[in-house]
DSSP file (Angstrom, degrees, kcal/mol; ACC not computed):
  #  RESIDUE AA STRUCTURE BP1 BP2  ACC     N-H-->O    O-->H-N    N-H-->O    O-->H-N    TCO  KAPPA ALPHA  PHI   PSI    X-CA   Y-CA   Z-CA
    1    1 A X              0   0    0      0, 0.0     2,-0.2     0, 0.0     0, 0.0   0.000 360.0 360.0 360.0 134.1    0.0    0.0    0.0
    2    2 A X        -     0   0    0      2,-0.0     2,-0.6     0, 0.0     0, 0.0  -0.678 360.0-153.0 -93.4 150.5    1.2    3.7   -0.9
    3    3 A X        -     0   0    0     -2,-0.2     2,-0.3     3,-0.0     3,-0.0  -0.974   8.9-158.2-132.7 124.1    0.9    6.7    1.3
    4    4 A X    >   -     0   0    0     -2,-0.6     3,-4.8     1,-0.1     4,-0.5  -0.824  34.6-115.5-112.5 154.2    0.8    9.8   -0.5
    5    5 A X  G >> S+     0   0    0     -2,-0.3     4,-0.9     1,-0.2     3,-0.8   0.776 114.9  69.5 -74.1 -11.0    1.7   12.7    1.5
    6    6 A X  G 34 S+     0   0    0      1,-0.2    -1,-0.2     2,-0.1    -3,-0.0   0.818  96.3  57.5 -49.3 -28.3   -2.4   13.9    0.9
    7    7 A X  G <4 S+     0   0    0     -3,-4.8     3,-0.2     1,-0.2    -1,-0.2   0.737  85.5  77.5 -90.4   7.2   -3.5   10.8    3.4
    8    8 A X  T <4 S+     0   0    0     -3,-0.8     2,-1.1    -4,-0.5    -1,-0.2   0.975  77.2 172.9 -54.5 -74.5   -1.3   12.3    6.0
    9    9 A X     <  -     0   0    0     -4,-0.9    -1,-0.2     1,-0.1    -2,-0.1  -0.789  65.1 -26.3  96.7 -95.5   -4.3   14.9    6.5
   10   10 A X  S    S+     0   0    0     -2,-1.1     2,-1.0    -3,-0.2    -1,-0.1  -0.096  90.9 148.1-135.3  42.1   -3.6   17.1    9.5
   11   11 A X        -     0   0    0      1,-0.1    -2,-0.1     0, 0.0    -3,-0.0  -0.693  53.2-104.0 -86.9 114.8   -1.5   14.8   11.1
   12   12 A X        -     0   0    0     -2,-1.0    -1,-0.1     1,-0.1     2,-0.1   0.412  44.7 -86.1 -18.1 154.5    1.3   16.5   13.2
   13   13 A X        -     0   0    0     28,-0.2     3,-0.3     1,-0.2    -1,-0.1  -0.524  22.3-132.8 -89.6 158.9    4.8   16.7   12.0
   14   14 A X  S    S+     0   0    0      1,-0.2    -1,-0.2    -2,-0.1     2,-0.1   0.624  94.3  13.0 -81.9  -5.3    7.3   13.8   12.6
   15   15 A X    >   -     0   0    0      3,-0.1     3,-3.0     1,-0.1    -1,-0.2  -0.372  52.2-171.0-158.3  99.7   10.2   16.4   13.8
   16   16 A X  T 3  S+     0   0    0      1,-0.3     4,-0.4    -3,-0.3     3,-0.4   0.391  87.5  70.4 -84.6  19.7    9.6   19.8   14.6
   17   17 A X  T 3> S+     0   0    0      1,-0.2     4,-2.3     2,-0.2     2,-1.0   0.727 102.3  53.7 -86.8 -35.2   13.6   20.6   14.9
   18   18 A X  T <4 S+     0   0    0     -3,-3.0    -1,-0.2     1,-0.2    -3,-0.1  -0.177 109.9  44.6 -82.9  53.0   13.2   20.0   10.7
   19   19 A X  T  > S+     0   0    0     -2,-1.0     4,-1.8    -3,-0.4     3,-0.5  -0.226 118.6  43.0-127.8 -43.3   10.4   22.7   10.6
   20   20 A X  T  4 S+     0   0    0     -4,-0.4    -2,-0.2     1,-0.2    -3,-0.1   0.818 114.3  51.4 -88.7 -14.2   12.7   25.0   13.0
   21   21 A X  T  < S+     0   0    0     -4,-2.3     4,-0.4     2,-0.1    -1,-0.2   0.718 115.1  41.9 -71.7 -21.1   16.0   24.1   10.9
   22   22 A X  T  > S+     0   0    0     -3,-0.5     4,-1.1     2,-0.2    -2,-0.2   0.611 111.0  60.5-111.1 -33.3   14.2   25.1    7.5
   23   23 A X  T  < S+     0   0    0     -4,-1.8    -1,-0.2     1,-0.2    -3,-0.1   0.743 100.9  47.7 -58.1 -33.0   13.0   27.7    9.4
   24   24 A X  T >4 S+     0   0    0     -5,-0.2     3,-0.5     2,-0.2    -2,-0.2   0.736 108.1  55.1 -86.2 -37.7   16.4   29.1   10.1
   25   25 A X  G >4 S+     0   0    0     -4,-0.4     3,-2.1     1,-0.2    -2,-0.2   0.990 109.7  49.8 -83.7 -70.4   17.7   28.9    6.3
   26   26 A X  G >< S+     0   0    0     -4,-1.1     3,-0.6     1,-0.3     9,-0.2   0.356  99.6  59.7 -62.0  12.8   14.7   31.0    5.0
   27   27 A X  G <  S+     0   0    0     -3,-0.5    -1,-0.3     1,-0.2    -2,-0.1   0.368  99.1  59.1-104.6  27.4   14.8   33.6    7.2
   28   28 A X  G <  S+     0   0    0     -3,-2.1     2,-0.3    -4,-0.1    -2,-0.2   0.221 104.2  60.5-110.5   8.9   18.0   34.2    6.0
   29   29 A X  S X  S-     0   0    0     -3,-0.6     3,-2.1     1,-0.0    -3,-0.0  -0.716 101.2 -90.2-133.8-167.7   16.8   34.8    2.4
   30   30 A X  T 3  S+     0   0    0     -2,-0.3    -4,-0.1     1,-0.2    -3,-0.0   0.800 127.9  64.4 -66.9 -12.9   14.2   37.2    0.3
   31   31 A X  T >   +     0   0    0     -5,-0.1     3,-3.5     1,-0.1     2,-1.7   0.130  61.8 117.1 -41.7 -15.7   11.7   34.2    1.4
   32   32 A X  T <   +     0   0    0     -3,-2.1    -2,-0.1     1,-0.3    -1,-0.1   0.015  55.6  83.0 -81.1  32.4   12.1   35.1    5.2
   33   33 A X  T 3  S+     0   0    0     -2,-1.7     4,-0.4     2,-0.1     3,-0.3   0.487  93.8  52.2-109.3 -44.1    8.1   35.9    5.1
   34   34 A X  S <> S+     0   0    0     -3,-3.5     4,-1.1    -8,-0.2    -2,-0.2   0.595  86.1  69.0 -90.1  14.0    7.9   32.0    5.6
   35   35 A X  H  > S+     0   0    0     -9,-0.2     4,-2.9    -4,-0.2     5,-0.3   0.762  90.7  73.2 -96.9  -9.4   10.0   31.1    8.4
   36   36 A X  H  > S+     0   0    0     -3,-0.3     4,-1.5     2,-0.2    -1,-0.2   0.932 100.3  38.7 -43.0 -68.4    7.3   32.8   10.2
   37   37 A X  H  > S+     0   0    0     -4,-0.4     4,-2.5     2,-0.2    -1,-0.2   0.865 116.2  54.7-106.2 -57.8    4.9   30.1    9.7
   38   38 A X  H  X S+     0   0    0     -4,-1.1     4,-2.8     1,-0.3    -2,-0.2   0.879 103.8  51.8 -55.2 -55.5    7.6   27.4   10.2
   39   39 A X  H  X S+     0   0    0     -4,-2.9     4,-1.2     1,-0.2    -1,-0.3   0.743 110.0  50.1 -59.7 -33.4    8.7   28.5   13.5
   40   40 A X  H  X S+     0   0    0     -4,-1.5     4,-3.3    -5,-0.3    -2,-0.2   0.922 110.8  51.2 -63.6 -43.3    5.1   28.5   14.7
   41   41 A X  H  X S+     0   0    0     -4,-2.5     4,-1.0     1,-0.2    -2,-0.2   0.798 112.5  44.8 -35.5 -55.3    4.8   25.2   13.4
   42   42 A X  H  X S+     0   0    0     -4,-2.8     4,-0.6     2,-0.2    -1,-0.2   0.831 113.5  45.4 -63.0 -53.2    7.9   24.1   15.1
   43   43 A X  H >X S+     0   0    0     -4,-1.2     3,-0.9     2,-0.2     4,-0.5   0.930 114.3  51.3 -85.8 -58.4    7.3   25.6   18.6
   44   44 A X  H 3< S+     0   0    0     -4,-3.3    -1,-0.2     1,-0.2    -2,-0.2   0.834 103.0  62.2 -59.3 -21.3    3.7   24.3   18.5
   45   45 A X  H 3< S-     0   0    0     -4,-1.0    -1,-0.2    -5,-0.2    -2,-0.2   0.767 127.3 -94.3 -53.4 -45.9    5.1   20.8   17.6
   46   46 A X  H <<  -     0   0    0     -3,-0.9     2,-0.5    -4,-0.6    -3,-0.2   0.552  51.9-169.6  40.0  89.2    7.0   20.5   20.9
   47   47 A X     <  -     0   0    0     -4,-0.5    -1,-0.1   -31,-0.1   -30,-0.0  -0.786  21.2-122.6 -86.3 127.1   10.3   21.8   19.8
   48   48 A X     >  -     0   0    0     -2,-0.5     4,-0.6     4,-0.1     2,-0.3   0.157  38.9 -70.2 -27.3 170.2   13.0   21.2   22.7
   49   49 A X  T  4 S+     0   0    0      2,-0.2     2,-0.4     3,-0.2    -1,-0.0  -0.956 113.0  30.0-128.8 138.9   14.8   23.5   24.2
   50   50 A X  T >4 S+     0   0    0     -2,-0.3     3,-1.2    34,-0.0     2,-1.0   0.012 124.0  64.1 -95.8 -89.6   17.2   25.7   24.1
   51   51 A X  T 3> S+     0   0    0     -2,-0.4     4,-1.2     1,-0.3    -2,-0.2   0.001  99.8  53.0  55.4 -66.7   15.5   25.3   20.2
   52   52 A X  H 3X S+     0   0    0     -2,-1.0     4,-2.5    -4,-0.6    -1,-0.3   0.798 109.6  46.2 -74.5 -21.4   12.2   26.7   21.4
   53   53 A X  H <> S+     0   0    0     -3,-1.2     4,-4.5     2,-0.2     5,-0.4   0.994 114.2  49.5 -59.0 -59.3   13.8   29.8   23.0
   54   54 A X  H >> S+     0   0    0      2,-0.2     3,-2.1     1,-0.2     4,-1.5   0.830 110.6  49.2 -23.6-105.9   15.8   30.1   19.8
   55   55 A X  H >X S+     0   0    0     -4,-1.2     4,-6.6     1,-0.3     3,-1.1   0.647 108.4  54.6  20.2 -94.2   12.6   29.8   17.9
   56   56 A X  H 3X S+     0   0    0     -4,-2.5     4,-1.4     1,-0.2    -1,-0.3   0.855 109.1  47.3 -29.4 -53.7   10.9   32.5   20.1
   57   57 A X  H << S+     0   0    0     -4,-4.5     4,-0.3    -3,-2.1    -1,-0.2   0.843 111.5  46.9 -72.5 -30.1   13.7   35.2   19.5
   58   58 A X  H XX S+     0   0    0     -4,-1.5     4,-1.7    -3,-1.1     3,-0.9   0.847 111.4  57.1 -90.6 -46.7   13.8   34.8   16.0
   59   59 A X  H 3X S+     0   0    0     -4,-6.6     4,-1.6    -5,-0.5     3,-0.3   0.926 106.2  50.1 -38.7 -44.3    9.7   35.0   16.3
   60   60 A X  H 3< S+     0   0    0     -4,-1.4     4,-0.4    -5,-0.3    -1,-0.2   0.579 110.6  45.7 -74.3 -24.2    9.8   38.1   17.8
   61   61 A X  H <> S+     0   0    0     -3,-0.9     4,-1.5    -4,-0.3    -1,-0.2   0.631 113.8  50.2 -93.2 -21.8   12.3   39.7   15.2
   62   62 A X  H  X S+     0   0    0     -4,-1.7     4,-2.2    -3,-0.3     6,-0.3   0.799 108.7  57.3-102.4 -34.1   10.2   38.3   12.2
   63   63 A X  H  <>S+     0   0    0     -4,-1.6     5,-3.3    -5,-0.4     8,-0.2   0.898 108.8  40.5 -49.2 -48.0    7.3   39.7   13.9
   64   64 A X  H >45S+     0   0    0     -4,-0.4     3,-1.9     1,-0.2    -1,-0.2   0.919 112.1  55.4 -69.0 -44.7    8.6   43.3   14.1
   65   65 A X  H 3<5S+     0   0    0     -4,-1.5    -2,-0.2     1,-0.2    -1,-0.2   0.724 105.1  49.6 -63.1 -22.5    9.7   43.0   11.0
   66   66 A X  T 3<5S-     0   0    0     -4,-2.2    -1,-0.2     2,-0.1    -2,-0.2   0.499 121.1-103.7 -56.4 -35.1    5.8   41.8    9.6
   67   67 A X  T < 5S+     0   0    0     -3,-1.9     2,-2.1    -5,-0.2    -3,-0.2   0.473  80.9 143.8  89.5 -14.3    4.6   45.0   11.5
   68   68 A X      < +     0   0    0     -5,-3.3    -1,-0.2    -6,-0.3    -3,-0.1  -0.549  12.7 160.2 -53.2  57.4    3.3   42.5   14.3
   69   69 A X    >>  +     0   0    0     -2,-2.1     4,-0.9     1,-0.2     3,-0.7   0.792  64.7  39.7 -78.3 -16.9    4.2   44.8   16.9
   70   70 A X  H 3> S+     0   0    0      1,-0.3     4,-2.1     2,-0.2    -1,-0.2   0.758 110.6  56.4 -98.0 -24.2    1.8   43.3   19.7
   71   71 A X  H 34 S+     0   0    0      1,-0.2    -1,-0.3    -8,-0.2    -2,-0.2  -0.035 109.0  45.8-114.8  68.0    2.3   39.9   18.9
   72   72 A X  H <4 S+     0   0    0     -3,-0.7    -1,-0.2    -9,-0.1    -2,-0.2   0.179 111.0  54.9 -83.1 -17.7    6.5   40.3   19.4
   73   73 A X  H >X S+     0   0    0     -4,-0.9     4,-1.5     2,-0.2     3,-1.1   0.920 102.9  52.7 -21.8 -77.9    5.7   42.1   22.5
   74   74 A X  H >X S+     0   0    0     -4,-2.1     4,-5.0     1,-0.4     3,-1.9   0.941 118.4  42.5 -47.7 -67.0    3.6   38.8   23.6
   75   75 A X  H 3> S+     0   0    0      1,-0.3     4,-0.9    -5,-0.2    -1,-0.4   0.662 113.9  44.9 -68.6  -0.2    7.0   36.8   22.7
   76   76 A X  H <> S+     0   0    0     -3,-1.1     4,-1.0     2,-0.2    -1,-0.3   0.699 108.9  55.6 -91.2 -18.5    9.2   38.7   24.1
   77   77 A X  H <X S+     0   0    0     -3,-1.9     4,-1.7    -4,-1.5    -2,-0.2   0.805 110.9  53.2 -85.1 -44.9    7.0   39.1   27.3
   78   78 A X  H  X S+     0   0    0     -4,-5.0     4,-0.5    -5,-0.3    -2,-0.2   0.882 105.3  46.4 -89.4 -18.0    7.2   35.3   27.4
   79   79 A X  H  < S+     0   0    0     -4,-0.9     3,-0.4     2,-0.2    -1,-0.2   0.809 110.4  58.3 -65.2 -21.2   11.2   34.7   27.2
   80   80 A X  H  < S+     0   0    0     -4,-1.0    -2,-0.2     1,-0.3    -3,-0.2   0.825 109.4  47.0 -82.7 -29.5   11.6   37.5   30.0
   81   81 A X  H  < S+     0   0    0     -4,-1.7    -1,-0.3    -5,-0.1    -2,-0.2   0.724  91.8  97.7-124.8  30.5    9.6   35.4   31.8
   82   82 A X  S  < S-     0   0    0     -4,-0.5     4,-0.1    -3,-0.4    -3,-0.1   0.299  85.3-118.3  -3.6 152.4   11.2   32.4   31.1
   83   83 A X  S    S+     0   0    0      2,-0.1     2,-0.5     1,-0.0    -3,-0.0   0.631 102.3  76.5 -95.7  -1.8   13.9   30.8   33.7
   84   84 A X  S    S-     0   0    0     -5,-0.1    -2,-0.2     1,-0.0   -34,-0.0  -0.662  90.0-120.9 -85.6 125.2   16.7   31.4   30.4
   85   85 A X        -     0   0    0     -2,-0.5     2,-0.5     1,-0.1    -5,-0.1  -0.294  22.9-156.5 -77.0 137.7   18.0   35.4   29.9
   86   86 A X    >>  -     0   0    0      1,-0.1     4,-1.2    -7,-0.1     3,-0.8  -0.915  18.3-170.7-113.1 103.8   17.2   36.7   26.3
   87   87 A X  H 3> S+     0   0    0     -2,-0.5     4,-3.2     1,-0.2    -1,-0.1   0.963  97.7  44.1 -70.6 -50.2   19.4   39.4   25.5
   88   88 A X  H 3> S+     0   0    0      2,-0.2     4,-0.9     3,-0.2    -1,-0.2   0.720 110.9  60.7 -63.4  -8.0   16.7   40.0   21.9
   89   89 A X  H X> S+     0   0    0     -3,-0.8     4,-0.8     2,-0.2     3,-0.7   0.903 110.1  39.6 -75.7 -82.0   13.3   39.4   24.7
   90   90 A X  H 3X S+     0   0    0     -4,-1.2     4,-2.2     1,-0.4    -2,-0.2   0.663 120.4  43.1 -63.2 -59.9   14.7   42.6   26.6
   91   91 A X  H >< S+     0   0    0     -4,-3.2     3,-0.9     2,-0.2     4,-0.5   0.969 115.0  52.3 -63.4 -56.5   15.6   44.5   23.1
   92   92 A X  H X< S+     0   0    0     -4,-0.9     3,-1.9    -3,-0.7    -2,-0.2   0.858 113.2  48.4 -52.3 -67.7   12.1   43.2   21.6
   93   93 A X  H 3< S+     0   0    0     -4,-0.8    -1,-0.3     1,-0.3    -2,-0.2   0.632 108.3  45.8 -24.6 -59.2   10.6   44.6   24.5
   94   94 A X  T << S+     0   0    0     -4,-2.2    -1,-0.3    -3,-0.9    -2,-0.2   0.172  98.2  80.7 -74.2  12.7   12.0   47.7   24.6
   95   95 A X    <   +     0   0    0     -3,-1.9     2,-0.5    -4,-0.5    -1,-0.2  -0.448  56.7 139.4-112.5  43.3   11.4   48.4   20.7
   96   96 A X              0   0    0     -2,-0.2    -3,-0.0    -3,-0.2   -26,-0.0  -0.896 360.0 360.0-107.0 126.4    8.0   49.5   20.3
   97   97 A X              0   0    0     -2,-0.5    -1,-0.2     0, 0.0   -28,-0.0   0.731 360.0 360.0 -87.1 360.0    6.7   52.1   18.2
């Protein structure tokens, strides 16, 4: 029997460190609209940590950069209050027009 990736349906992905690696390479290109999507993906997956901080900080920069100013706030509000320091929570924070 063949399994085409359609019969998946909405089944979760099998490793959300390859959604939050792929994630990493396009926001490093003219693409970097979609790592956005990825990184949510990832984080909602259960992404490990230190990953999911990672993840988070780079959410919070793609956010500002979108014009999302409240919801890079929201992550940045949640690495500060994290038990790990985020130098980019503190700067997100403090960066709001």
């Amino acid at each position: 029997m063949r399994v085409r990736s359609s019969d998946r349906g909405t089944a979760p992905y099998d490793n959300p460190l390859d959604l939050y690696s792929l994630a990493r390479i396009l926001e490093n290109t003219p693409d970097w609209r979609r790592s956005r999507v990825l990184y949510e993906m990832a984080r909602a997956g259960g992404l490990p940590e230190p990953a999911r901080s990672r993840a988070a900080e780079s959410l919070s920069v793609i956010y500002r950069r979108s014009g999302e100013h409240e919801r890079a706030l929201a992550v940045c509000m949640e690495l500060i209050q994290s038990t790990s320091f985020s130098m980019v929570a503190y700067e997100g924070a403090t960066i709001q027009p």
